[in-house]
Structure formats: C-alpha cells, structure tokens
KOLZAMI-465505 format. One record per residue (C-alpha): residue number from 1; residue in three letters; x, y, z. Coordinates in nm, 2 decimals, padded with zeros to 4 digits. Layout:
% KOLZAMI-465505
ATOM_NUM_ALA_X_Y_Z
...
//
This chain:
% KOLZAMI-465505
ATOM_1_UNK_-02.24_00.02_-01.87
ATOM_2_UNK_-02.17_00.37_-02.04
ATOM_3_UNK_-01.83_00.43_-02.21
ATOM_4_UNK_-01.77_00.67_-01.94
ATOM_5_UNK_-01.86_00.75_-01.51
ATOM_6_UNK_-01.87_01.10_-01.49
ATOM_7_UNK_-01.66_01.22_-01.21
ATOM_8_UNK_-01.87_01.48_-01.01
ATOM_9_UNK_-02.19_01.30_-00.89
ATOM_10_UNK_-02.56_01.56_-00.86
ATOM_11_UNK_-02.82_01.52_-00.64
ATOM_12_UNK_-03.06_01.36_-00.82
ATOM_13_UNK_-02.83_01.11_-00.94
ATOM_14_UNK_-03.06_00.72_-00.97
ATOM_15_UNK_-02.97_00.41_-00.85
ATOM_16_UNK_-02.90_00.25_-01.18
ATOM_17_UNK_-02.59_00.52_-01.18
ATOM_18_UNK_-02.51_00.41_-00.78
ATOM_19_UNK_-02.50_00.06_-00.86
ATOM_20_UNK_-02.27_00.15_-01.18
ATOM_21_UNK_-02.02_00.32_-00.99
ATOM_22_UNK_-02.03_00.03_-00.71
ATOM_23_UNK_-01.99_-00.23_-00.95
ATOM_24_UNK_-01.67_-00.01_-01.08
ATOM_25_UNK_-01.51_00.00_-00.72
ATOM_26_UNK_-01.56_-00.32_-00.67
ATOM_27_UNK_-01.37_-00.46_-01.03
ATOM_28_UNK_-01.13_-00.20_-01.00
ATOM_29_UNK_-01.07_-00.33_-00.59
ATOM_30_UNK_-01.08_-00.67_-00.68
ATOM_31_UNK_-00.73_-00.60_-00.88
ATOM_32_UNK_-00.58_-00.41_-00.67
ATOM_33_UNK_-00.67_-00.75_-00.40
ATOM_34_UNK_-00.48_-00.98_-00.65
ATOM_35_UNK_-00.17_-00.73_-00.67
ATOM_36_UNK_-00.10_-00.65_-00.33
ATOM_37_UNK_-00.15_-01.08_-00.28
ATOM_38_UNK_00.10_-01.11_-00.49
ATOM_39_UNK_00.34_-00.89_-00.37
ATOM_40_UNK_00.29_-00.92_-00.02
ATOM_41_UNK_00.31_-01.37_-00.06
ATOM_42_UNK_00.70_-01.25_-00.08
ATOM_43_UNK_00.72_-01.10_00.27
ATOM_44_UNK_00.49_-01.39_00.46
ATOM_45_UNK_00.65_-01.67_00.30
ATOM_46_UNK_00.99_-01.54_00.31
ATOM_47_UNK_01.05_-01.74_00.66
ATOM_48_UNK_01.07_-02.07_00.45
ATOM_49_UNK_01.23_-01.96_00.11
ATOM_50_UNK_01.50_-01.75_00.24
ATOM_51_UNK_01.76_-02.08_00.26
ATOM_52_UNK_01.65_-02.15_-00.08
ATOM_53_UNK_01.81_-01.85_-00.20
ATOM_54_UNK_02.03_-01.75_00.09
ATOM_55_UNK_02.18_-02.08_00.21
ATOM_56_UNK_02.46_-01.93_00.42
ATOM_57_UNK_02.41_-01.75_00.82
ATOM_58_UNK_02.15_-01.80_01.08
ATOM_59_UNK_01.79_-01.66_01.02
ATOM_60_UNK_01.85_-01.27_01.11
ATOM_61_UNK_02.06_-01.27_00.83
ATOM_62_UNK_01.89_-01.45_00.56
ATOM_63_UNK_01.59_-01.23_00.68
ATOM_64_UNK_01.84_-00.95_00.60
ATOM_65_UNK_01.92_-01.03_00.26
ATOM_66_UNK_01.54_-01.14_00.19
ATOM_67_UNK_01.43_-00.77_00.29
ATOM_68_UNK_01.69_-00.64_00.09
ATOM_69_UNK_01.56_-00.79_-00.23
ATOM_70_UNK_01.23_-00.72_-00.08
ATOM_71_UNK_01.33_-00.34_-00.05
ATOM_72_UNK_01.43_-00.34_-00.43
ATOM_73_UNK_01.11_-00.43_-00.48
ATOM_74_UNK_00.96_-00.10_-00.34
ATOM_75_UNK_01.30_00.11_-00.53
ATOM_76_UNK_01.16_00.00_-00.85
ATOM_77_UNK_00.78_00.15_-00.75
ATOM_78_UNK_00.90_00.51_-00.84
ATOM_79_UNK_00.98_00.43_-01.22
ATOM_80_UNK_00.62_00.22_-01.21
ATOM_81_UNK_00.44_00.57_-01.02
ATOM_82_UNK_00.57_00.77_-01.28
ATOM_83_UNK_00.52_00.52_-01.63
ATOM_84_UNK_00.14_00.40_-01.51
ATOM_85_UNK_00.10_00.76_-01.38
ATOM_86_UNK_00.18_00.88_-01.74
ATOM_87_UNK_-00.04_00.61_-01.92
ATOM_88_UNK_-00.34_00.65_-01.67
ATOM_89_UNK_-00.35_01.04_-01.77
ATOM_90_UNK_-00.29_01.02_-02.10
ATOM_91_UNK_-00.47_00.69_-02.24
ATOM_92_UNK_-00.67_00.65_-01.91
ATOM_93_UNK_-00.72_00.47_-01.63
ATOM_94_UNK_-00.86_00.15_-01.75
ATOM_95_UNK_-00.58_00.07_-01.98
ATOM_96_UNK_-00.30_00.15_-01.71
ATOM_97_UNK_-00.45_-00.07_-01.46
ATOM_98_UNK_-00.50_-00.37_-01.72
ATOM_99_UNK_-00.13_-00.36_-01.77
ATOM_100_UNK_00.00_-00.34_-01.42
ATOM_101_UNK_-00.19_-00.66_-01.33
ATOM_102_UNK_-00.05_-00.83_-01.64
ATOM_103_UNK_00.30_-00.74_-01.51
ATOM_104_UNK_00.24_-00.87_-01.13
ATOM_105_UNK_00.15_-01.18_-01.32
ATOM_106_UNK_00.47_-01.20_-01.53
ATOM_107_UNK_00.63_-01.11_-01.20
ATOM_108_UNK_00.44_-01.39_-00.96
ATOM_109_UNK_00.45_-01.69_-01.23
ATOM_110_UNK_00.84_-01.62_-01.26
ATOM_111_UNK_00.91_-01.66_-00.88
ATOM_112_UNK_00.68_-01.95_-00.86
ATOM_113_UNK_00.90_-02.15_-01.13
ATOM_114_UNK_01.28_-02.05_-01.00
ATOM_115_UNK_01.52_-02.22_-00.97
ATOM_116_UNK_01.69_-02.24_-00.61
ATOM_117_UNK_02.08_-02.18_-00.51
ATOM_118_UNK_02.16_-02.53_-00.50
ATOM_119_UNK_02.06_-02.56_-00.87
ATOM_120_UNK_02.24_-02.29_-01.03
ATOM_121_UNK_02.42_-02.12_-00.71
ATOM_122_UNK_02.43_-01.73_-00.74
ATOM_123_UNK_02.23_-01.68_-01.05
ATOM_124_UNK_01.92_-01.82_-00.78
ATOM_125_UNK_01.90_-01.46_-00.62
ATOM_126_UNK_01.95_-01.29_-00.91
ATOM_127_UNK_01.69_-01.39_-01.05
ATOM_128_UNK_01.47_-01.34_-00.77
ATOM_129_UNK_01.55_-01.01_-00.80
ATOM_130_UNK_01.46_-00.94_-01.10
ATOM_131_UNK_01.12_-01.09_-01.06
ATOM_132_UNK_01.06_-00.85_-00.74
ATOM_133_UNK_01.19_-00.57_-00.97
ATOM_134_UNK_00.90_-00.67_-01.23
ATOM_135_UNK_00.66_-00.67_-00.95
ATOM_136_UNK_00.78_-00.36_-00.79
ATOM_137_UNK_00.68_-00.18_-01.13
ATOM_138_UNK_00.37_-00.35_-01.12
ATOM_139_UNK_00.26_-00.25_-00.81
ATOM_140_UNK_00.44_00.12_-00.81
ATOM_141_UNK_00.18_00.19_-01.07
ATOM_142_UNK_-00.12_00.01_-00.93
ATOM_143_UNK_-00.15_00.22_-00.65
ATOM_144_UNK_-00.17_00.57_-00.79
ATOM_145_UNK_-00.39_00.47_-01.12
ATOM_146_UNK_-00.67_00.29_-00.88
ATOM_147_UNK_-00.66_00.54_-00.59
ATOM_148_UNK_-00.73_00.79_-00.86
ATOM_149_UNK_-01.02_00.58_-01.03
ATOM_150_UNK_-01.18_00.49_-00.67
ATOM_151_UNK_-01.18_00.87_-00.61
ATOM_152_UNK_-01.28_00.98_-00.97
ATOM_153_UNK_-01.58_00.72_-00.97
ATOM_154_UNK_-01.74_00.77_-00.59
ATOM_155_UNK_-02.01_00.98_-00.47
ATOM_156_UNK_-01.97_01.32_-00.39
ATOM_157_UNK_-02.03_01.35_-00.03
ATOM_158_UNK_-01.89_00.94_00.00
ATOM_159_UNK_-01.59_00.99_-00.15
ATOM_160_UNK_-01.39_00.86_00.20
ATOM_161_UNK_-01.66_00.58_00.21
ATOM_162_UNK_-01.53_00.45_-00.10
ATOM_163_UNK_-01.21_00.53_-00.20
ATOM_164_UNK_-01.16_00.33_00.16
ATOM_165_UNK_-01.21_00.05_-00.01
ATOM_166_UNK_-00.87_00.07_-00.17
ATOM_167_UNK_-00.70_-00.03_00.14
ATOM_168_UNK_-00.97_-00.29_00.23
ATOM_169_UNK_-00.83_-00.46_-00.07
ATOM_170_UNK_-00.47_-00.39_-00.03
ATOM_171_UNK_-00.52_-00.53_00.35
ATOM_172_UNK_-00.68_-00.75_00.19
ATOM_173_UNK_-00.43_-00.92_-00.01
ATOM_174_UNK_-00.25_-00.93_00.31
ATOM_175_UNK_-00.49_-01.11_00.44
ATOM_176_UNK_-00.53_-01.32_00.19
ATOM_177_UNK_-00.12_-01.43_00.15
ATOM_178_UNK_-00.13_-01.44_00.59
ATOM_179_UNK_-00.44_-01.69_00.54
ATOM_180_UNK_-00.30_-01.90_00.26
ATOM_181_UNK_-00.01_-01.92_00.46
ATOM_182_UNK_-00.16_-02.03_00.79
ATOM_183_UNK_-00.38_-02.30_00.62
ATOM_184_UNK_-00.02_-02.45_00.43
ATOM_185_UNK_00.14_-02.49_00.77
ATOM_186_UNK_-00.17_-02.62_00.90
ATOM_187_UNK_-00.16_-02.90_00.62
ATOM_188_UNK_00.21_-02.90_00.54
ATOM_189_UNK_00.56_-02.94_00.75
ATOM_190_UNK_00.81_-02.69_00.80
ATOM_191_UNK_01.03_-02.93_00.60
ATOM_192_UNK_00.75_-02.91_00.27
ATOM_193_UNK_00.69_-02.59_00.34
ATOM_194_UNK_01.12_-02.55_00.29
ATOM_195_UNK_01.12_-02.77_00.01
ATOM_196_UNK_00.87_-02.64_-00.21
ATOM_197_UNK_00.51_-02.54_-00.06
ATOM_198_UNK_00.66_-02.18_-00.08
ATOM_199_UNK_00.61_-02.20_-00.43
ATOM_200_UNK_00.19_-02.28_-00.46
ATOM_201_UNK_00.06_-01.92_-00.32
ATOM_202_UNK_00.30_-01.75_-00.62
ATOM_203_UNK_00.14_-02.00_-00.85
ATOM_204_UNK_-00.24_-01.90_-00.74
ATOM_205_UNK_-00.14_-01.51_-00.73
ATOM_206_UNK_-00.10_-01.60_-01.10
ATOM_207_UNK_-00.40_-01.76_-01.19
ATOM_208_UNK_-00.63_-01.53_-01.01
ATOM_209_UNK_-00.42_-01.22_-01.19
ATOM_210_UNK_-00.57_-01.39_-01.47
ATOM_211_UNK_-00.93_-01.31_-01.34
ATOM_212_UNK_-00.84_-00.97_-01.22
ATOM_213_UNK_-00.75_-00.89_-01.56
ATOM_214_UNK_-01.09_-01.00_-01.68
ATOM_215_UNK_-01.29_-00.80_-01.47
ATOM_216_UNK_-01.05_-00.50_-01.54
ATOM_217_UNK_-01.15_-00.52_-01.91
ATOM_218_UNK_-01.50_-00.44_-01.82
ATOM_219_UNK_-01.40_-00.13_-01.61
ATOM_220_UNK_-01.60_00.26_-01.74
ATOM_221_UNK_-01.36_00.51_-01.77
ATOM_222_UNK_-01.35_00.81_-01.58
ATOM_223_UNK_-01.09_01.08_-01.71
ATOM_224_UNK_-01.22_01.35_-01.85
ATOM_225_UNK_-01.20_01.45_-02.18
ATOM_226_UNK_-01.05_01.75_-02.33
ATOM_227_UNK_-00.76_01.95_-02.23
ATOM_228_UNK_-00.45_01.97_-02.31
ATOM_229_UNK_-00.36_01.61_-02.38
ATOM_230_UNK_-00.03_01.68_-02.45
ATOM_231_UNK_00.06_01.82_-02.17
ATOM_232_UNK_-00.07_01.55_-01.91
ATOM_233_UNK_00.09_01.32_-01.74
ATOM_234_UNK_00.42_01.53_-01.79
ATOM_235_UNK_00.67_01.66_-01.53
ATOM_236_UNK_00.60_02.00_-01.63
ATOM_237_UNK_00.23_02.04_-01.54
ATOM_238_UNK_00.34_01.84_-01.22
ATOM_239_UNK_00.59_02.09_-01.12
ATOM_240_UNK_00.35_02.35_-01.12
ATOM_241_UNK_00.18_02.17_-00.82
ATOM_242_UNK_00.52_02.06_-00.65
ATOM_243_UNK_00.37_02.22_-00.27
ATOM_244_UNK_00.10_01.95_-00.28
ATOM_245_UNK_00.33_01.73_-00.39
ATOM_246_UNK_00.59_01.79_-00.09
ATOM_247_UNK_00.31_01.80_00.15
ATOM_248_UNK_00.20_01.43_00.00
ATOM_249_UNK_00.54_01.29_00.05
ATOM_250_UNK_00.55_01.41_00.39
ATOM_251_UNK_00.29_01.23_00.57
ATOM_252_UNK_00.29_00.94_00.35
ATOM_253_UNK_00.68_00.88_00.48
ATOM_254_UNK_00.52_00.83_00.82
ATOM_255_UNK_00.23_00.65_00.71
ATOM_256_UNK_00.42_00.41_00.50
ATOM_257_UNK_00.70_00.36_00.78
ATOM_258_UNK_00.44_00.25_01.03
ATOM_259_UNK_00.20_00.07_00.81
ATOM_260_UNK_00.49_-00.20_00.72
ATOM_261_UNK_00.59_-00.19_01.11
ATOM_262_UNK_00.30_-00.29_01.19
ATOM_263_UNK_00.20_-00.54_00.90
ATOM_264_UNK_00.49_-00.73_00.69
ATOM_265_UNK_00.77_-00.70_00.96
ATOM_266_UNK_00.58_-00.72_01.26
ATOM_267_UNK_00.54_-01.17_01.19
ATOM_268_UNK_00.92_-01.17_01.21
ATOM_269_UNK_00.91_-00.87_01.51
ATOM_270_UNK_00.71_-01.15_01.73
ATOM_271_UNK_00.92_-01.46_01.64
ATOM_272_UNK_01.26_-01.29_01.60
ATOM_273_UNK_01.21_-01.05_01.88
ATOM_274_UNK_00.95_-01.18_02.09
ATOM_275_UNK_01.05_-01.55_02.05
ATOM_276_UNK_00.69_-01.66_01.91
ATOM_277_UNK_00.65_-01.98_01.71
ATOM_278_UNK_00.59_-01.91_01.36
ATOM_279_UNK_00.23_-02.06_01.40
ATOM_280_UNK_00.14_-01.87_01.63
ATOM_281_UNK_00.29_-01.52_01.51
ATOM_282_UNK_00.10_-01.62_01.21
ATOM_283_UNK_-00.21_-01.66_01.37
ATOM_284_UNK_-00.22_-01.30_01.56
ATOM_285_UNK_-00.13_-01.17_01.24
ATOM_286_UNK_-00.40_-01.27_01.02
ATOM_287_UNK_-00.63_-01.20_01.30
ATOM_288_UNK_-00.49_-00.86_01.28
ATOM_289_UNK_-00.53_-00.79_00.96
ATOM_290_UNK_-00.87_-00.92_00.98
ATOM_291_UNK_-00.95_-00.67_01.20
ATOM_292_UNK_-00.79_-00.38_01.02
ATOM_293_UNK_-00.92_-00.47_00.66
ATOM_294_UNK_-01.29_-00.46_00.82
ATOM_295_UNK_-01.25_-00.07_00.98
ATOM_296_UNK_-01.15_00.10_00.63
ATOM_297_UNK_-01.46_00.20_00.53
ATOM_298_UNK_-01.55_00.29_00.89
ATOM_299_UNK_-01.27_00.56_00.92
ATOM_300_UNK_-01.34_00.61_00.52
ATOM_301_UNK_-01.69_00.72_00.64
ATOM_302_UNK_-01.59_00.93_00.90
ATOM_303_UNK_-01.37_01.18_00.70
ATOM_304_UNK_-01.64_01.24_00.49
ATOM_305_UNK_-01.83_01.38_00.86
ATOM_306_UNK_-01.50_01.54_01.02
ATOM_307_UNK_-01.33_01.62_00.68
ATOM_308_UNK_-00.97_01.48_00.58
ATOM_309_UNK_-00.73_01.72_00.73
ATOM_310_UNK_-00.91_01.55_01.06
ATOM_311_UNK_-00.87_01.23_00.96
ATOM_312_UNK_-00.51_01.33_00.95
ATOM_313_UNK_-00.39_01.53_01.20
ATOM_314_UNK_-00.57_01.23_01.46
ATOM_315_UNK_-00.35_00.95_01.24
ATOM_316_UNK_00.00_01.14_01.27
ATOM_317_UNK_-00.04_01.25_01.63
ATOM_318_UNK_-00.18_00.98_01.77
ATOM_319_UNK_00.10_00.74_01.61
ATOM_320_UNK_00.39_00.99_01.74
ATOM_321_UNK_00.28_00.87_02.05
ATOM_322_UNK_00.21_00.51_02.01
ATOM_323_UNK_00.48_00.33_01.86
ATOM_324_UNK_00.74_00.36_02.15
ATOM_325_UNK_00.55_00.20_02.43
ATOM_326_UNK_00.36_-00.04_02.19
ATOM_327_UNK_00.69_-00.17_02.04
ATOM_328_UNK_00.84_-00.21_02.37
ATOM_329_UNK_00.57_-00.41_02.55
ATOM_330_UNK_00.58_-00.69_02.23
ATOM_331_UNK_00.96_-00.69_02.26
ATOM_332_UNK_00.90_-00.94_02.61
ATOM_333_UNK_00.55_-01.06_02.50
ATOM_334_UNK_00.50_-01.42_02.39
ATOM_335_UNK_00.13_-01.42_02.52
ATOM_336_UNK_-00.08_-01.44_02.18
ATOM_337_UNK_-00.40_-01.26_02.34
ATOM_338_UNK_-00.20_-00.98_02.48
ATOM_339_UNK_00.01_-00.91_02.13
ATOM_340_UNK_-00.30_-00.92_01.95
ATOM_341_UNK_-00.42_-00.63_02.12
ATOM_342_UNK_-00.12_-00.41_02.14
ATOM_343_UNK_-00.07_-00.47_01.78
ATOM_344_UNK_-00.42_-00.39_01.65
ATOM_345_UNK_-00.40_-00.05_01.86
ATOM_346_UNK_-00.12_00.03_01.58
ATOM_347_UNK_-00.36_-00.07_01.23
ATOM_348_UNK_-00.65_00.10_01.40
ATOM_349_UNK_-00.45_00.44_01.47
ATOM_350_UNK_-00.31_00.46_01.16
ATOM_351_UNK_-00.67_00.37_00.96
ATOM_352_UNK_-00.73_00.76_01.03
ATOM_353_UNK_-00.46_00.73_00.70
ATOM_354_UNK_-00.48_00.46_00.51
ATOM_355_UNK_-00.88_00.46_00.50
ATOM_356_UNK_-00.84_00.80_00.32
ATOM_357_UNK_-00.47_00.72_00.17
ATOM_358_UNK_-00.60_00.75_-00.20
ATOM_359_UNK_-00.85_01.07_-00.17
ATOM_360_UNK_-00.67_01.25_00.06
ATOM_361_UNK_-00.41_01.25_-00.27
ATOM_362_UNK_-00.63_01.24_-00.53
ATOM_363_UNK_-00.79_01.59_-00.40
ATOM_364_UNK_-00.45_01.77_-00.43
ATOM_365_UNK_-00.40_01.72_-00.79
ATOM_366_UNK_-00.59_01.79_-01.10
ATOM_367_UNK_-00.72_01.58_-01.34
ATOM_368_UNK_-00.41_01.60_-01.58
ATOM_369_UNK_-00.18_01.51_-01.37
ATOM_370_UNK_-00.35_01.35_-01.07
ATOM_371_UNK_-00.27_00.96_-01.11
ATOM_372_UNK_00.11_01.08_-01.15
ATOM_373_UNK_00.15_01.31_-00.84
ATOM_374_UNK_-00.05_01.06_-00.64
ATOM_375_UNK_00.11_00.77_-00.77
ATOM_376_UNK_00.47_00.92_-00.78
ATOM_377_UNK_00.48_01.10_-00.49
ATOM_378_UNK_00.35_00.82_-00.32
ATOM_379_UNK_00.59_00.52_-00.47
ATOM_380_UNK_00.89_00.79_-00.39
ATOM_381_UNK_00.80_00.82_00.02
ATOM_382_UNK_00.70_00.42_00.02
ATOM_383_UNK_01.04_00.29_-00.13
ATOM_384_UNK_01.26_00.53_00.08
ATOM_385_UNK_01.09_00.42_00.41
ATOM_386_UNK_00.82_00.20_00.38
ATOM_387_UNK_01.01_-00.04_00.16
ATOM_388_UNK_01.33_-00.04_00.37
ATOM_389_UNK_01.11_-00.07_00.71
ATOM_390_UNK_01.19_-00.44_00.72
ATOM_391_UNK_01.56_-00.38_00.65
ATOM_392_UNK_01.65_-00.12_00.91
ATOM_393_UNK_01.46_-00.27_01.16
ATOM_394_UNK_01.66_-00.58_01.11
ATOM_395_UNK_01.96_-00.34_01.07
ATOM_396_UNK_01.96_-00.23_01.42
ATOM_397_UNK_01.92_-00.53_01.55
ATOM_398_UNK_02.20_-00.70_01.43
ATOM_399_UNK_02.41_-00.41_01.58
ATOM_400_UNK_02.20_-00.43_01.89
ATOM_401_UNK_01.99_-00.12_01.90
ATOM_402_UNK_01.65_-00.24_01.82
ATOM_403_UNK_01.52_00.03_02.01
ATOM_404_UNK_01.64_00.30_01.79
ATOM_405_UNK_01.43_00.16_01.56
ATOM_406_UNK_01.08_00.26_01.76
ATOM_407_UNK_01.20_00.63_01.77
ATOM_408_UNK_01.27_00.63_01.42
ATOM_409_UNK_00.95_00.55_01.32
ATOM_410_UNK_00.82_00.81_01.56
ATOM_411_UNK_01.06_01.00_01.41
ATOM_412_UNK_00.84_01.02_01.09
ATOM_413_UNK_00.54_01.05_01.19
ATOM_414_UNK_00.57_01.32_01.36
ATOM_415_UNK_00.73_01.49_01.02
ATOM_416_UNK_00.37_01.34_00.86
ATOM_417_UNK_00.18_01.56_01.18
ATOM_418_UNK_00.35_01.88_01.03
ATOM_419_UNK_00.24_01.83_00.70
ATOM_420_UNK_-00.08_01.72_00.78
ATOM_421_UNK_-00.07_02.08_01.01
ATOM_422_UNK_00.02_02.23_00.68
ATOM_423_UNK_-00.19_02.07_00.40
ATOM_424_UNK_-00.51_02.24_00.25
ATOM_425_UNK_-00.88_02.14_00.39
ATOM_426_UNK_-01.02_01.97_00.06
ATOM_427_UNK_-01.32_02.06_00.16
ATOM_428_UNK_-01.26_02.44_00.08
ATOM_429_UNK_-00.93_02.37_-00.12
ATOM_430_UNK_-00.93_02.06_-00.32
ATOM_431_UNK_-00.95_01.94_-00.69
ATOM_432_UNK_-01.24_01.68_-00.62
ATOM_433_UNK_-01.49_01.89_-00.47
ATOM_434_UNK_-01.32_02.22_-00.32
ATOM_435_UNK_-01.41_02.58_-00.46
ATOM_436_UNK_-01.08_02.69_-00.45
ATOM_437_UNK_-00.70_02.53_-00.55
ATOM_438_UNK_-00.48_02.35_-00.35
ATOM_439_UNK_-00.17_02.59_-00.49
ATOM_440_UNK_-00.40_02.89_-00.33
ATOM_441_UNK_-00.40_02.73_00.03
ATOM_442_UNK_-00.03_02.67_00.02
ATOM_443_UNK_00.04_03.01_-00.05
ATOM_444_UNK_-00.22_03.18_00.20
ATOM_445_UNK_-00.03_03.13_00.54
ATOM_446_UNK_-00.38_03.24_00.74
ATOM_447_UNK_-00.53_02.94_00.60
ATOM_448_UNK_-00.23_02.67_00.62
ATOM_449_UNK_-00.37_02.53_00.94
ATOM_450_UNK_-00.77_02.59_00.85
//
C-alpha cells in the first residue's frame, strides 16, 4: 500500500486503487467496531453490575447513578474531540486513531478487573469513574479522526456509500455488546451474571482492542501535505469557520438525543417502562440493531443520488413527528413483535443521519482543521444531550413525567430541522467536493435554503 490515499478520486481511477481505499475503510471500521463495543458493553450490561457498585435503592435508582457515571463518560468526549482532533491534523490520522484504541483498552481492561463496593466501599464507583472517564476520551476522539479518514479515503461520487460504514460499525459494536449479552444470559443466571459474568465482555473488548490496533498500524494516510502546519488543528483557524460549526452542533443535538433514545436506553425503556423481561427486551433489541446496522450503507447510497441536505431535512422532520406517538405506544406494550416494529420505525428514520453523520461534517471543514470541528463539535452536542439521554429520561420518571421526556426529544429535533434548513448543499458548497466554501453559503441568505 502507498504511504499515502490521495483524497479526491479521478475518473480513470483502477481497481488496484478501489480495492486500496476499501481495504482502508474497512481497518479503519473495524476500530471504530472495537471502540464503540467497548463503550457501549457499559450501558447493556449495566442491569447486572449496577448493585455491584450502587448497593443501596431499588433499580430506577441504581440505573440513575449508572447513567450518571455513564453520562461522564460522554462529558469527557469534548477534551478527547479536541486532543485527537489536534493530533489527527497535525501528525495525521493514522497515528490519532492508533492511540484512541490503545486508550479504550486501558479503559475496558481497568473496568474488567475492579473491585466492587463490598470490597473497598465508596472507592468502588470511583473508580468506575475514572475508567469511563478514560474511555470517554477514547471514544470523544475516535469519532471525529475516523469520520474524517472514511470521508478523506472514499470515492468521489460514493462518498455517502462509504463513509456510511462508520455507523455500520458503531451499530455495530452495539450489536456486538447486545449479542454478547443475549448469549451470557442464555448460558448464565441472573445470579452469575450479578456475581461476576458482567465482567467477561470488558475483558474481550480488551483483547480484540489489541487486534484493532494491529490492523490500525497498517492504515495509508490521507492528510494532505503542505500548508500551514502550524496553524492546524488550532482554535484559531477553527474560529474562522465557527457558522459551520454552529450549524454541526445543531442537528447533531437532535440526532444524538434520538439515536441513544432509541438504542442504549430504549432496553431499560421496555423493562422499566414497559414491564418486559430482561430477555426479552434484550432480544428485540439486538434484533433491532440488527436491522439498523444493515441500512447504513443503503441511506449512505442514497445521499449520494438526493444529495446531503436531503438526507437531512427527511431525518429531522420526519423524527419531529415520530417520537411522540412511537414512545407512547411502547409505554403499554409488552408484546415483543409489536415493539420491534415501533422501535425500528425510530433507527430507520433517523438513518437519513447517522448514514451520512461523518460526511455530512467532514464536507463543512477544511482539511486543517476538519477532524477537530467534526470531532469537537460533534463530542460537544453528544455529551450535552446524547450522553445525558439516559439520565433525564430516568429523571422524569422518578418525578413522574415520563412524558415530558418524548417532547423533549422532539424538542431537538426539530432545532436539528432548522439547521439542516440552514446548512450549505455540499454539493455546490462543500470542502470535499463543492466549488465554492461553506463560509460563502452561510453568508448568502438567497442560498441558505438551496
């Protein structure tokens, strides 16, 4: 493979260079896979090593302090958007995405091996925290640095197609930590599962880390070089781009918000709401996620026919409507077949998004600066809302308004359909492949809704 992957593909372009650039995706994927595992293991298994940590209330409240930690978790991804952001423009993307999977591995190992609250009381959830905080950084700068490599190393003309892949793998590690968790209750008691089986999937998150960072190693660069050097990766050539910025952190709040609805809290939605055993919440869930991993590259596909701004106005307004009613209905739900198909109309409304999250960034910053903005902007709107999703859900309802909850995340989404009203066409005004710059849009009001 060539020391480099040049970032604008030409027509005549042979399929020894295709097959380059899909062996990139797919190492640079298969990291991201083994990071979101890892960090997602935490919100599945948390059911069965809350009391570990949290031995005092009943379970809405050791699923409150669990989310909390959890939510710290996501506070910590701004610092990691904004260090890996800085690395990935200045020393490249390779060598930021080989050190944020070293870290999730730090971070997974240590909550495999911790000690609980009966061993050495409150020092148990300290701890705990810490590790999430670890991971949090991890995973705060994995998401900008291989959004911007998926989108620097596609096709032009199939950039959606597969910069979708991104969140194939990210559902993927879902997946993977809902699967790993269905086949332990499968072959384990609830009791094991208590007592220690919570433990195994944060040792294999670990060991395959380990592989992910082999694979990494391998990976061609694709920043460009020349420029100023000094000046990427800094807040001041950021700041010049702030509208982009504010227009990223707009519809990503909505899109985060709703992707964690829908995915990490709604397991505890069906058997803390609903009243469905943990099994079988478990079940609908992986089945979900099943089904959502596999559409990515569909919807991926299709902004590269309809364009982005498509992709996103159809996402945001579509989801402004949906959550209410669909929320609603699996409040009084406990029939599996039913709740798998209000819950899938959710992931597959909101896959107009997240099967163009990472290009749809990517194309509104500039080389120097683009795995920062997309990874800060994007770890600042995830930790404010989709990393406290699980939290203020849980919030209202202990107080007994779990409905406000539905409209909130209505709310937001609709704040993500003004933005995506506002934000440039890439087509005509993007970094990636656009003939113009995304500052120009922003400042042409004629063409803020082109």
């Amino acid at each position: 493979m060539p020391d480099s992957i040049g970032t604008a593909a030409s027509a005549g372009e042979d399929a020894a260079d295709r097959r380059r650039r899909i062996k990139a995706i797919v190492a640079s994927s298969s990291g991201n896979l083994v990071e979101w595992y890892d960090f997602y293991c935490y919100a599945f298994f948390a059911l069965y090593f809350a009391p570990a940590f949290f031995p005092q209330g009943d379970t809405t409240s050791h699923l409150l302090q669990t989310a909390g930690i959890f939510a710290v978790g996501f506070f910590m991804r701004p610092i990691g958007g904004w260090l890996f952001g800085r690395i990935a423009d200045r020393l490249g993307r390779r060598t930021s995405m080989v050190i944020s999977v070293l870290m999730m591995c730090a971070g997974s190992l240590a909550i495999a091996v911790l000690p609980t609250y009966e061993t050495v009381g409150t020092a148990a959830p300290v701890l705990l925290l810490l590790a999430r905080m670890l991971q949090g950084i991890s995973v705060g700068g994995e998401y900008g640095t291989s959004a911007t490599y998926m989108s620097e190393v596609a096709l032009k003309g199939q950039r959606g197609f597969y910069a979708s892949f991104q969140y194939v793998t990210l559902i993927g590690g879902q997946l993977l930590a809902s699967l790993v968790l269905v086949t332990l209750q499968a072959v384990m008691t609830a009791d094991q599962l208590r007592a220690y089986g919570w433990r195994i999937p944060f040792v294999m998150g670990a060991l395959a880390a380990i592989v992910a960072l082999y694979l990494r190693r391998s990976l061609a660069e694709t920043m460009e070089q020349g420029g100023d050097r000094e000046e990427a990766g800094t807040f001041r050539q950021l700041f010049k781009h702030w509208r982009g910025f504010c227009v990223v952190l707009a519809f990503t709040a909505g899109g985060s918000l709703s992707f964690y609805t829908f995915t990490t809290y709604m397991q505890k939605y069906l058997v803390n709401t609903a009243g469905m055993e943990k099994t079988v919440a478990s079940q609908v869930m992986t089945l979900v996620l099943l089904v959502y991993m596999a559409i990515q590259p569909v919807f991926g596909a299709l902004s590269d026919r309809i364009g982005r701004k498509a992709n996103m106005l159809l996402y945001s307004g579509l989801g402004t409507l949906m959550v209410v009613p669909v929320m609603t209905l699996l409040a009084t739900n406990k029939d599996p077949y039913l709740a798998f198909g209000l819950i899938t109309t959710g992931p597959v409304i909101l896959s107009f998004y997240t099967g163009i999250s990472g290009i749809v960034k990517a194309e509104l910053f500039p080389t120097q600066v683009r795995a920062l903005g997309v990874g800060l902007s994007y770890a600042l709107a995830n930790a404010t809302f989709g990393g406290t999703a699980e939290y203020v859900a849980l919030w209202f309802k202990d107080a007994g308004n779990e409905t406000a909850f539905f409209w909130y995340v209505t709310a937001l989404l609709a704040v993500a359909f003004v933005a995506s009203l506002i934000m440039p066409n890439p087509k005509r005004h993007g970094y990636l492949d656009g003939e113009g710059t995304v500052e120009e849009a922003l400042g042409a009001k004629p063409r803020l809704a082109a």
